[in-house]
Backbone bond lengths (Angstrom), bond angles and torsions (degrees), N, CA, C in turn:
res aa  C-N    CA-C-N  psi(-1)  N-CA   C-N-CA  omega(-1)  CA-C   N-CA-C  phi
1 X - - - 1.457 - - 1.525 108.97 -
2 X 1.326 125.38 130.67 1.410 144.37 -168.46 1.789 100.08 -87.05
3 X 1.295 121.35 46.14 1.196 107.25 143.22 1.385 142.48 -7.95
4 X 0.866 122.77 -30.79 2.011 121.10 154.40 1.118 130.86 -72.58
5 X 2.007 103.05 -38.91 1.384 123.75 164.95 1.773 120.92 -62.23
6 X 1.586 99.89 -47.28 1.617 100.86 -166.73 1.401 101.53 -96.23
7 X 1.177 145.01 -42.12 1.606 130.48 169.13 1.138 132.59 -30.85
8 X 1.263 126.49 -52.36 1.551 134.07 165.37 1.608 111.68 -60.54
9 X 1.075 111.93 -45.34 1.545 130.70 170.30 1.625 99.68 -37.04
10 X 1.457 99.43 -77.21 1.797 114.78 -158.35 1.525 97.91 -57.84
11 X 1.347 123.02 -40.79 1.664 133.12 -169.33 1.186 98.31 -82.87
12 X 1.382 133.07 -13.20 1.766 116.80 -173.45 2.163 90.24 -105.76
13 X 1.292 109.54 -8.28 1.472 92.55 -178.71 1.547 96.20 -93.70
14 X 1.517 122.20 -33.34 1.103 101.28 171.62 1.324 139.17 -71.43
15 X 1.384 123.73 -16.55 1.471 128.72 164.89 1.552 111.15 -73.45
16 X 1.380 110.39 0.82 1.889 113.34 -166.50 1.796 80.67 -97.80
17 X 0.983 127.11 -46.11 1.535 135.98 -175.94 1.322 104.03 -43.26
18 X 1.759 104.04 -81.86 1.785 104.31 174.65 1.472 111.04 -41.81
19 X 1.293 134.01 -69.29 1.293 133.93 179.41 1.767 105.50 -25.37
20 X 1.232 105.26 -64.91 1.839 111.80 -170.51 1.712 99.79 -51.39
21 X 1.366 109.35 -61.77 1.846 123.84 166.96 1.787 98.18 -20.54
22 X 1.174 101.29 -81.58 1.332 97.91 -158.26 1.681 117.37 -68.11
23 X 1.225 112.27 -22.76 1.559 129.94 172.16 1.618 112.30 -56.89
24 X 1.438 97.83 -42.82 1.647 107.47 170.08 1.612 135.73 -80.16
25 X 1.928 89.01 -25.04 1.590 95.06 -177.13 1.961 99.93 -82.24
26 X 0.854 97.83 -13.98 1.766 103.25 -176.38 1.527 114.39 -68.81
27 X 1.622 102.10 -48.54 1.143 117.45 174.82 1.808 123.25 -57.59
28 X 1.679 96.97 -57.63 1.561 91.88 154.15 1.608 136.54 -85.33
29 X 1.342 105.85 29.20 1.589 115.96 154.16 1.322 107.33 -83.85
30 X 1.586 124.32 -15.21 1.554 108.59 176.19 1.672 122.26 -77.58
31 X 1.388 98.24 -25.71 1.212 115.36 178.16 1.759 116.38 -45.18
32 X 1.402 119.17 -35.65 1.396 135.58 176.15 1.668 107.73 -69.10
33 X 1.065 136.23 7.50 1.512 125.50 -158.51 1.657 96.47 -157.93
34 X 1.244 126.85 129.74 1.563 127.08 159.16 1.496 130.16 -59.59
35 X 1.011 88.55 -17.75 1.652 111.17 173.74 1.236 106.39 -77.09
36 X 1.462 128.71 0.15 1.757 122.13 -167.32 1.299 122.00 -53.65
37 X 1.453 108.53 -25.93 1.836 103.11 179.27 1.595 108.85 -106.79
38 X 1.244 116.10 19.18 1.856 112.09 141.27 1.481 122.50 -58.58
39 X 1.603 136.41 12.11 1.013 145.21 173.58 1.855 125.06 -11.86
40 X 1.570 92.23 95.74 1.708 90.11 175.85 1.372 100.06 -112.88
41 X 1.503 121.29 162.27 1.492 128.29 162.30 1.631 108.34 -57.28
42 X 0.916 105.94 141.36 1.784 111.22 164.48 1.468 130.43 -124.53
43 X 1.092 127.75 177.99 1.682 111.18 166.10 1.696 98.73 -46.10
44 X 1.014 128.38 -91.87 1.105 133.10 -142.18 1.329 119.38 -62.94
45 X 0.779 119.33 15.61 1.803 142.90 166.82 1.595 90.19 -84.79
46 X 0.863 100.46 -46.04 1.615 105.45 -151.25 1.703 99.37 -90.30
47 X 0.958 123.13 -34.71 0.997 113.78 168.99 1.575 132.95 -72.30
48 X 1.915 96.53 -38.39 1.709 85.17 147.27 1.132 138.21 -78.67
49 X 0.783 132.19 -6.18 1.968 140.20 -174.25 1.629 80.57 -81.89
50 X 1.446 133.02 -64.05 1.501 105.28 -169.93 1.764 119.66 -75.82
51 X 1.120 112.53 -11.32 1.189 115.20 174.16 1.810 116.38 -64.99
52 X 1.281 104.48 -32.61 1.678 124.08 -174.78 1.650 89.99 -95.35
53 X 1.221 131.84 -6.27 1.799 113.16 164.38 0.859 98.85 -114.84
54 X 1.036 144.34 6.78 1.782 139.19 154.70 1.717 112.38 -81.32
55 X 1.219 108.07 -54.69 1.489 113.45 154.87 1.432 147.15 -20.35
56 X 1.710 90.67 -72.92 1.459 105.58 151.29 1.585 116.33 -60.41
57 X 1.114 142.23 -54.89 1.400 130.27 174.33 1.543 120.90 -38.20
58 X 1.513 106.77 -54.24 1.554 118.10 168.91 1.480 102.44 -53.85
59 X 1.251 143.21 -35.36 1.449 139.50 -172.78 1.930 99.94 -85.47
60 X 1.440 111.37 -44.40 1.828 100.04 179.86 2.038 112.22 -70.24
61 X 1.414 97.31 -12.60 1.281 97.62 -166.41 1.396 104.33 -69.68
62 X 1.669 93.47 -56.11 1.701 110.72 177.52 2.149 115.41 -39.83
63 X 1.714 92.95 -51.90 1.340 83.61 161.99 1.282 141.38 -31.79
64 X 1.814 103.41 -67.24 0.946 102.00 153.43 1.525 155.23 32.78
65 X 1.728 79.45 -87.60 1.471 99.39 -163.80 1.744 109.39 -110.70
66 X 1.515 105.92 43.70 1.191 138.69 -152.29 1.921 89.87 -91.58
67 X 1.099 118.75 132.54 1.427 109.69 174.43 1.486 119.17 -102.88
């Protein structure tokens, strides 16, 4: 097993996971309120959108190092 290749890999899908997690739990927080399609950015928008480009990088890097 290519350890240089799959580490960054396995750690960039799992931060793509939390990212998706929290991207989704945000989304169904609108569901609680009638107001749901007043749609503003929030922290946590924002925190997954960078969590899922940090991710993906850890996943092109791993490529990378693809033999």
């Amino acid at each position: 097993m290519n350890i240089k290749m799959w580490g960054p890999i396995l750690a960039g899908g799992v931060i793509i996971a939390i990212g998706i997690l929290l991207l989704v739990g945000y989304g169904f927080s609108f569901l609680d309120h009638p107001t749901a399609f007043a749609f503003n950015y929030a922290a946590t928008d924002y925190l997954g959108m960078a969590l899922n480009i940090v991710g993906l990088a850890l996943v092109m890097i791993g490529g990378v190092f693809k033999k």
